[in-house]
N, C-alpha and C positions, 0 to 999 in steps of 0.2 A: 390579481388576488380576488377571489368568491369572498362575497360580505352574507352579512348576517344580521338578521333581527328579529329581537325578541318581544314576546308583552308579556306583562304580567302584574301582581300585586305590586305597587312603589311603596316599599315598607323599609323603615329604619330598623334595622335588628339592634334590640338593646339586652345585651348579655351578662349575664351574674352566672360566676359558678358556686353552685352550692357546697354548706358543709352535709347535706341530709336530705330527708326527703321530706322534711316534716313544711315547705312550703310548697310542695308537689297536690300531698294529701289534704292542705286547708283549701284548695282551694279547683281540690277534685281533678288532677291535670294525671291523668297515665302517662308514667313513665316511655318517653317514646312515642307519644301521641302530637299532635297540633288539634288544639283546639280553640275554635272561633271564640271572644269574649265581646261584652256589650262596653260602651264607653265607661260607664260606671264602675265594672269589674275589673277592665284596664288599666282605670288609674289608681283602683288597690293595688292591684301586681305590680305596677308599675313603684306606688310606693312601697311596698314592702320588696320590693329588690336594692332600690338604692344605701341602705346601708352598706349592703356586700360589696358594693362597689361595681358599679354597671361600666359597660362599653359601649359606646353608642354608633353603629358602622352602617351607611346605606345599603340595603340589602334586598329581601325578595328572591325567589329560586329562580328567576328568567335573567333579571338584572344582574344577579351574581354572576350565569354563564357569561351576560352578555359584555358585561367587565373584564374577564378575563381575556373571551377572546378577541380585547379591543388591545387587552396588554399584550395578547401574541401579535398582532400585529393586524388580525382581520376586520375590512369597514363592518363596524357593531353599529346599529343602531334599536331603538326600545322604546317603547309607549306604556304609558301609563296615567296613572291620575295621582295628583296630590294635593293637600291644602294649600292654602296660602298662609303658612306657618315655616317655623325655625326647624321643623325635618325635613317640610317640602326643600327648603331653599335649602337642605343639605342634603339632603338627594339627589336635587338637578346639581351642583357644587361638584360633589362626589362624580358625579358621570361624564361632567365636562372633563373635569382632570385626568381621568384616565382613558378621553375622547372619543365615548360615546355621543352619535348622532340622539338626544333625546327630543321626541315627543313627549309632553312630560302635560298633561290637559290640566288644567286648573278646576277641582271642586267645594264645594261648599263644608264640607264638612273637615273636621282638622285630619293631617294626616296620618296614612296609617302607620303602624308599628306592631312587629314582632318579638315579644318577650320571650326571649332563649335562656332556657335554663339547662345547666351542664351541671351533670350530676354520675356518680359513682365511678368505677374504675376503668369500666370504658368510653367516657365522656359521654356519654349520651346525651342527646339532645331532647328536649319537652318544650313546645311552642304552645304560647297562648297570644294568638293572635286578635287586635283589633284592629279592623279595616280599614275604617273613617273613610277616606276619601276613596282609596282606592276601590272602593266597592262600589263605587256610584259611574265606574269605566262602562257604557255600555254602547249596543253594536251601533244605534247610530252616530256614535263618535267617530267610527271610525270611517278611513277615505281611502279609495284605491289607490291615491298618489301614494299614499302612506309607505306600501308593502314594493312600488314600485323600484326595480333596480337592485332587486336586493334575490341573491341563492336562496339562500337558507329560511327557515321560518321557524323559531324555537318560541314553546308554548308552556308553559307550567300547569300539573296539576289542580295548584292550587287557585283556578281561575276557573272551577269547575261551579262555584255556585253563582253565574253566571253562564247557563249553558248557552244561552242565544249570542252571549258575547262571543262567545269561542265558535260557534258552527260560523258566522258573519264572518271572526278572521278569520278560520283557514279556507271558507270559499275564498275569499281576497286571495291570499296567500297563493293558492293555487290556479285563480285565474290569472296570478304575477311568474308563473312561471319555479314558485320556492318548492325545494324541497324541504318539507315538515317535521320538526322533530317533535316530540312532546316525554317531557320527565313525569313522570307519574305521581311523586311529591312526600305522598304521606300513606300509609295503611289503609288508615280510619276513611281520608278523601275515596282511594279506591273501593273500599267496601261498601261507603254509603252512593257511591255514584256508579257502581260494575257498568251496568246497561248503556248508559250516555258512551262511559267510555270504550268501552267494545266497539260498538257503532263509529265512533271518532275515527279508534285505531281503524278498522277495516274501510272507511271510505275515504279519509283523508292523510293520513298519517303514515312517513315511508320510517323514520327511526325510530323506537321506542327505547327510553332509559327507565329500569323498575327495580331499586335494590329485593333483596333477599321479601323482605315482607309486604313489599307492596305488588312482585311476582306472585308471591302465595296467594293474596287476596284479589289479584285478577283473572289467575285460573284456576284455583282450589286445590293448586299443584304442592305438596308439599316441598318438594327436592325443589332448589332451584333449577338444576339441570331440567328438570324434566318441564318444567315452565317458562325455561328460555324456549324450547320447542314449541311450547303452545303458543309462546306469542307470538314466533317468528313464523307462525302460518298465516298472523294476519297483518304483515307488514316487512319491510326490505332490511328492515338490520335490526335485530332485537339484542338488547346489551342488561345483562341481569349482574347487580353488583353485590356480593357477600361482605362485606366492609373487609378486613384486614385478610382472611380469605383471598382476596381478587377480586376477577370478575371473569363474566360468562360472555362471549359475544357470536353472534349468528346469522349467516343470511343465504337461504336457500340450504344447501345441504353443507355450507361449510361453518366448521364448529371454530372456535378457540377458547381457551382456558388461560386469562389474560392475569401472572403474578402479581400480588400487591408488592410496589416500591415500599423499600425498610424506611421505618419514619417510628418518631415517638412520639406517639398522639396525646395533647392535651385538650382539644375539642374538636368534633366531631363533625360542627357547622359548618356547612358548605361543600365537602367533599364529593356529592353526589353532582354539585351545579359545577364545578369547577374539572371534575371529570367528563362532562357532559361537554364543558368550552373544548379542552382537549381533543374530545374525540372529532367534534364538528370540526374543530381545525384542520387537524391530519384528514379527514376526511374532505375536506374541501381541496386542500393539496393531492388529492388523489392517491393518498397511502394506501395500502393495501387493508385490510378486517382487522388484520392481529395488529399491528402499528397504530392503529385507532385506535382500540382500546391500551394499548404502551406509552401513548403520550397521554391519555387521559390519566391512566396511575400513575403519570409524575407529576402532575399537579395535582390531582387529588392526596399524593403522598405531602406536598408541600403546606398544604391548607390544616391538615390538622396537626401539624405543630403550632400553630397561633391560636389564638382566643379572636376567635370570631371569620369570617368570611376573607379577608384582604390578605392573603400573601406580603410579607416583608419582601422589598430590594434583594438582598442577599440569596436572599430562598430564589425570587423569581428569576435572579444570574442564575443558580444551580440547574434551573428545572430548564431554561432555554438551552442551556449547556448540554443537559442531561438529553434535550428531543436534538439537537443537532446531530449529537453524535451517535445516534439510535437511526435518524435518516439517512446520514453520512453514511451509517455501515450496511445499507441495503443493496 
């Protein structure tokens, strides 16, 4: 079995869903955006959520893939940084149990967390992110044993405001031999960083993951179709997601047009990191383009009927169920 490792932000995603928008607009958050906040600003949002009644689930868009496909069965392993507080030791907790290999580096400042706010009727997601610890990850932490042994190399977005972090791991990455993925994350992340990441994708990067609006904002492509092309000129499999729509995936001159699995979505979090485990899985088993993206929309179909990131038991019987017999009938 090809294993897999991730880095990225070690954030606690703590989620309220909203009746309105009226704590969207106090506190300046566009609908559908992630936006960085300072400690001070965090622990307003942080209190004015907790009436609604919050969720509090280990998360981050690299650790989320990297959870998953440790629950498919593939060696996961994930780096990061976290306090020496009650999320760190429930994010290293959380990663042990569902047998994640963590490097998990110990920082000074408390740990980070992601305020997820789920709001109107198609769950949308609003992140107001503070870093804390996890921002203080940088390249001389990192060790070549680290990336050693391992396929894969999955990279998050949102680890762009640290570029020197990122160019340090995927030379590692790639003098270990991994093939590189990287999810693109957020809109906002792609528009204020285009250049860095152009450059990433074309020297180092063989998978790209980029829903609908984080496509637009990396080639100016309106149509997703027409910005799966662009991106698949500078890298080996470009995979462009329209949320219930589907998804787009591409490599070389071969196309597919990959159906969304029937699901009734109650939030929206995590579908893009848990489609992204999926496809890395099947693709490591050597499925064929369209199969990759088919096991990726059976867990991304499973993720957004819960509140938050973690697939239930039941759900994850269904979705192993549901890629058996998708492989079975090939």
């Amino acid at each position: 079995m090809k294993s897999i490792l991730g880095i990225g932000n070690a954030l606690t995603d703590i989620l309220a869903v909203l009746p309105d928008d009226r704590l969207l607009k106090e506190y300046h958050l566009p609908i559908g955006s992630m936006q960085h906040v300072d400690s001070e600003t965090g622990d307003k949002v942080w209190s004015a959520l907790k009436p609604l009644g919050v969720h509090y689930v280990a998360g981050g868009s690299a650790a989320n893939t990297i959870t998953c496909t440790a629950i498919l069965g593939m060696p996961s392993g994930f780096i990061g940084k976290v306090g020496d507080d009650e999320l760190g030791h429930l994010f290293k907790s959380d990663q042990e149990q569902y047998g994640v290999r963590s490097t998990l580096l110990k920082g000074t400042q408390s740990s980070g967390r992601s305020m997820v706010f789920i709001s109107g009727p198609n769950a949308e997601r609003t992140f107001a992110v503070y870093l804390g610890a996890a921002l203080e990850l940088v390249p001389e932490d990192l060790k070549p044993e680290y990336f050693e042994g391992y396929d894969y190399f999955h990279i998050e977005g949102y680890l762009v405001q640290n570029q020197a972090l990122i160019r340090q791991a995927v030379k590692m990455a790639k003098d270990a031999g991994c093939i590189i993925s990287l999810d693109m994350a957020s809109y906002n992340v792609v528009e204020s960083n285009g250049a860095f990441l152009h450059d990433l994708v074309e020297k180092y990067v063989d998978i790209v993951f980029a829903n609908e609006t984080e496509s637009k904002a990396f080639t100016k492509c309106d149509d997703p179709r027409e910005a799966l092309d662009e991106i698949a000129r500078s890298c080996r499999i470009a995979v462009v997601k329209v949320g219930k729509d589907g998804s787009y995936v591409k490599s070389g001159d071969e196309v597919h047009y990959i159906e969304a699995r029937p699901a009734v979505p109650v939030d929206a979090t995590g579908a893009g990191d848990t489609y992204a485990a999926g496809f890395l899985y099947a693709h490591s088993l050597g499925m064929d383009l369209k199969t990759c993206g088919d096991v990726g929309s059976i867990i991304a179909a499973k993720v957004v009927e819960v509140i938050g990131t973690k697939i239930d038991i039941p759900r994850w019987r269904a979705a192993k169920q549901e890629i058996r017999e998708l492989c079975s009938s090939l």
